[in-house]
Every structure is written in structure tokens, then in C-alpha cells.
N, C-alpha and C positions, 0 to 999 in steps of 0.2 A: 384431281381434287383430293383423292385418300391420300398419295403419296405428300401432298401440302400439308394435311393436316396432322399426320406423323410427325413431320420435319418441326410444325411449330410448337407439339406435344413434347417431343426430346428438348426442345430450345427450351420450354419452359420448365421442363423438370432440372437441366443441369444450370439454369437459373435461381432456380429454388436451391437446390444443394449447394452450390456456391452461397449464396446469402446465409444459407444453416450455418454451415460452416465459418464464415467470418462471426456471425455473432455469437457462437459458441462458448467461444473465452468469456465473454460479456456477460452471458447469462449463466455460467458456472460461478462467475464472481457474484453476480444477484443473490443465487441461489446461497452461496456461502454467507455475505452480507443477512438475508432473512434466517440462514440457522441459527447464526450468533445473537441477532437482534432477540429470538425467541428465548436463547440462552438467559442474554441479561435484563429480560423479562421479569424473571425471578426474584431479581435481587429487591430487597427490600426499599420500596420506594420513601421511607420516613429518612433513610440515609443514603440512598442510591436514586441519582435521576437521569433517565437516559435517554442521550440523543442519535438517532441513526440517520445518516445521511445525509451530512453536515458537508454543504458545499461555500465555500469561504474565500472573499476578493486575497490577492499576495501582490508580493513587489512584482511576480514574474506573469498577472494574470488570475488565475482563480487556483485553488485545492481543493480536493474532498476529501475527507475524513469520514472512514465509514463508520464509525460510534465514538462518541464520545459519552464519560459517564461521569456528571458531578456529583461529587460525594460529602460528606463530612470530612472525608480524611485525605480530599484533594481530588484532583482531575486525572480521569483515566482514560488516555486516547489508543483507542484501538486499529488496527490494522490487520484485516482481515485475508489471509491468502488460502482459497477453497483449493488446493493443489491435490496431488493423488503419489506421485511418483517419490524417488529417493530427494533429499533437499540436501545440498552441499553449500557450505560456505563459513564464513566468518562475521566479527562485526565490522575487521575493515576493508570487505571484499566491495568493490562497487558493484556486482553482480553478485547473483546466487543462481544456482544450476538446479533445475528440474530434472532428473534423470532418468528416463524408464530402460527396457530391454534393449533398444536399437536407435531411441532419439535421445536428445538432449534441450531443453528449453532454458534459455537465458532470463532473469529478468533481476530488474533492480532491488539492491539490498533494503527489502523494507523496516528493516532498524531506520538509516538513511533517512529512507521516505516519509517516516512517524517523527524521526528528528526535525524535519522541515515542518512536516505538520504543527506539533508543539508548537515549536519557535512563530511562528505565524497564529496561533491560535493567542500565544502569548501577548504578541503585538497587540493585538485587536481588543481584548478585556484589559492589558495592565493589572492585573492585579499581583501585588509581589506579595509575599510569602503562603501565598499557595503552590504547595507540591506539584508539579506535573510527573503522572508514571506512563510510559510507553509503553503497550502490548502489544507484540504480535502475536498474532493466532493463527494457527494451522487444522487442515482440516483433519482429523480422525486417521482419514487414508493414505495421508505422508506419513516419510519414513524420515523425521529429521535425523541428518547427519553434520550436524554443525561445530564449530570450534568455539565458541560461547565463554564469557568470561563473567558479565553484570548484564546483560540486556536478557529481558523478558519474554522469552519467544515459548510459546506454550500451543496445546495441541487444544479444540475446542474444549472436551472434556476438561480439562483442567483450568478453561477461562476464570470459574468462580472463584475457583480454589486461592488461583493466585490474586486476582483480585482482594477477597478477603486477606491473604496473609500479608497483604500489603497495606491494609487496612489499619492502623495500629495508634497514631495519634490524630484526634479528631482537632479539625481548623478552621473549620466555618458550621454556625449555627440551621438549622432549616432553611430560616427566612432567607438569610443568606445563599444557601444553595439555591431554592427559588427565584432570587435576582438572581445572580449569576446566569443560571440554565436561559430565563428569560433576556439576558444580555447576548448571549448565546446565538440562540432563536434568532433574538433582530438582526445578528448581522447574515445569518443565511441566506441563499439564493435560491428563489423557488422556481424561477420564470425557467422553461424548457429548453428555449433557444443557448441562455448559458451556459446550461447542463452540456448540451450536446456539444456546444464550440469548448468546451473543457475537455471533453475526451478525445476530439479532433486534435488538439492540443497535443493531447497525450502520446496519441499516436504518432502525430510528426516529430516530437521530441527523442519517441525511439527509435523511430525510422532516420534519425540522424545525428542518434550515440551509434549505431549497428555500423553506419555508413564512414566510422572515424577512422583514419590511415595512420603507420605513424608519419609525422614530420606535423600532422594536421595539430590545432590550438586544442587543448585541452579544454571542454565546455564547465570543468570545477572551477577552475582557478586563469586558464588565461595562459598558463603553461607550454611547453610542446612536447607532444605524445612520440616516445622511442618504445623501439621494441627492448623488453625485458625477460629475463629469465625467473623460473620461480620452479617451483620441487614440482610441480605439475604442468611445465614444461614454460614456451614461449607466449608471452601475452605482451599489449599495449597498457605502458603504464605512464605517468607525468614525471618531468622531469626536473621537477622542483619535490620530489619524494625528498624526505619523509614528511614533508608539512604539506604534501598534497597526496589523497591515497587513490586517486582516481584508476580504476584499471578496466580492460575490454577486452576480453578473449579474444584470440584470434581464429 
């Protein structure tokens, strides 16, 4: 009877550490998502209105946008990565590498990510000559090492900073930011079951860019994936380059 109830003590504890562990990632992005949220808290709500956790229909399914901030002086969609380690990449890398002492983490270029974001966000309001600006943000305890040209990738500390310096000509009145942000709102999805079948999504999405060979269809463009050369050695790239920049470490 003792040695039974050992056996289902261990089964439950390495039960429980496995489920820690898979949501781990899930709940470091939370936790990043409420630091930022608290960040632009701050900002002055007479010309700053913001929205966290902005889950939005697309051609491919649903998107989430972890802040969006309508302003006077346009719309600010943010993209939030709570990461810790060295960050490697470019704007036209399809990935970007997490680096610590002995691992490496792959994940997708969120310049990218916030570009689909916009572009979708765009669909949905129509409204033209309102500015869209793209932020990424990183957490404090990365080490960005990027190749950067024009895109906005900043560390929390500095979210306001750049916000404001990009702040400079005003293009919608209050009342206007109020509709807007309220257009906003309505198209949101609050219901749970959605929420969850999005990140499902998510996950099989990268569980079958990781899974690509070359010879296989490039999922950017329709393409076919060859192995390439580059100063950082071999990788899978499209073979309709340069008008496709799709690429997948090997």
C-alpha cells in the first residue's frame, strides 16, 4: 500500500513539472505583456489611449496584438518580447536567435510579426492617413545584438522615450481618438475558447516552420526551400530570393 502510494506521489510530481514547464514561456510573455501595460499606463490619457490585449479575426484565422496605443499623432502597435539572453538578428532575418551560455532559442522576426499585425489592424478600421508606428520592445535583461536600419526595437525602459520622439505631428482630434479606440474595442474577441484555439494555432504553426526540409514549399510565398550559404554558415532559404526573404536555420 506505502510502496502504491509513493509510485502515485512521483507520477504526480513529474506531472506537475512537466505542465510548469510547458507553460513557462506562456507565462514569462504575461508577465512581460503586464510590465509594459503598467509602462504605458503613464502616458497621458488626454492624447494617449491604450489598449492591451487586443485579439483580432485575419485572412489566416485570428492575431493578437499585445498593446496597441491610439494617439493624436497616430497608432502605436506594440510587440512585446519578455526574453533574457543575447538577441541576434536583422530586419530581414525570418528568425531571430535567443542566445544564452550553452542553448540557443529560435523564434520569429517580430518586426515581421507587428508588420502582419498593422497590415490587419489596418484592414479592419480603413482609416487612411493615419500613421501606423511599429514597436518592439524588449525586456531590461536582453542583450540586443541586432543589425537594424529604420525599425523600432527598443528595450522597456526606453518604450516612452521612443513613443514620445515619435510623437511630433498631431492627426486626429480627442473625440476622434475615442471613436477610433471604441472601433477598436468592437472588433476584439473576448470569448476564451478563441483565445485558446489562437495559441493552438500558434503552436502548430511553429511546429511546422521547425519541421521544413529543403526541396519542401516555402509557407511565405509558395516557393521551394534550398539549402544556402550565408557568413554564419548553412541555412534553408527560398528560391525565389531576393523578392522572398524567407529563411530557417538548420
Amino acid at each position: 500500500m506505502g510502496m502504491s502510494i509513493g509510485i502515485i506521489v512521483i507520477f504526480i510530481y513529474i506531472v506537475v513539472c512537466i505542465e510548469r514547464r510547458r507553460s513557462a514561456p506562456k507565462r514569462k510573455g504575461k508577465h512581460g505583456e503586464e510590465r509594459v501595460a503598467h509602462i504605458l499606463s503613464s502616458l497621458d490619457p488626454e492624447y494617449y489611449m491604450v489598449l492591451n490585449n487586443i485579439l483580432l479575426k485575419s485572412p489566416n484565422g485570428t492575431t493578437q496584438i499585445d498593446h496597441v496605443v491610439v494617439s493624436q499623432y497616430g497608432i502605436f502597435v506594440i510587440e512585446v518580447k519578455n526574453y533574457s539572453g543575447w538577441i541576434y538578428g536583422s530586419e530581414r532575418d525570418h528568425q531571430w536567435t535567443e542566445t544564452f551560455k550553452t542553448t540557443k532559442h529560435h523564434f520569429m522576426n517580430p518586426i515581421h510579426q507587428n508588420y502582419g499585425h498593422i497590415k490587419n489592424l489596418e484592414a479592419l478600421i480603413g482609416k487612411e492617413g493615419i500613421p501606423f508606428y511599429s514597436i518592439i520592445t524588449f525586456s531590461n535583461n536582453a542583450t540586443l545584438k541586432l543589425n537594424l536600419q529604420h525599425e523600432h526595437v527598443v528595450y522597456f525602459f526606453n518604450l516612452l522615450s521612443t513613443i514620445q520622439a515619435l510623437s511630433t505631428q498631431p492627426v486626429l482630434t480627442h473625440v476622434q481618438m475615442l471613436h477610433l479606440t471604441l472601433e477598436i474595442k468592437s472588433y476584439n474577441i473576448d470569448q476564451e475558447e478563441t483565445r485558446n484555439e489562437h495559441i493552438t494555432n500558434i503552436q502548430n504553426r511553429k511546429a511546422a516552420i521547425n519541421g521544413l526540409q529543403p526541396g519542401d514549399i516555402c509557407p511565405k510565398c509558395g516557393g521551394r526551400l534550398v539549402v544556402r550559404t550565408g557568413k554564419h554558415g548553412k541555412f534553408i532559404g527560398c528560391d525565389h530570393y531576393p523578392q522572398c526573404h524567407f529563411t530557417k536555420n538548420l
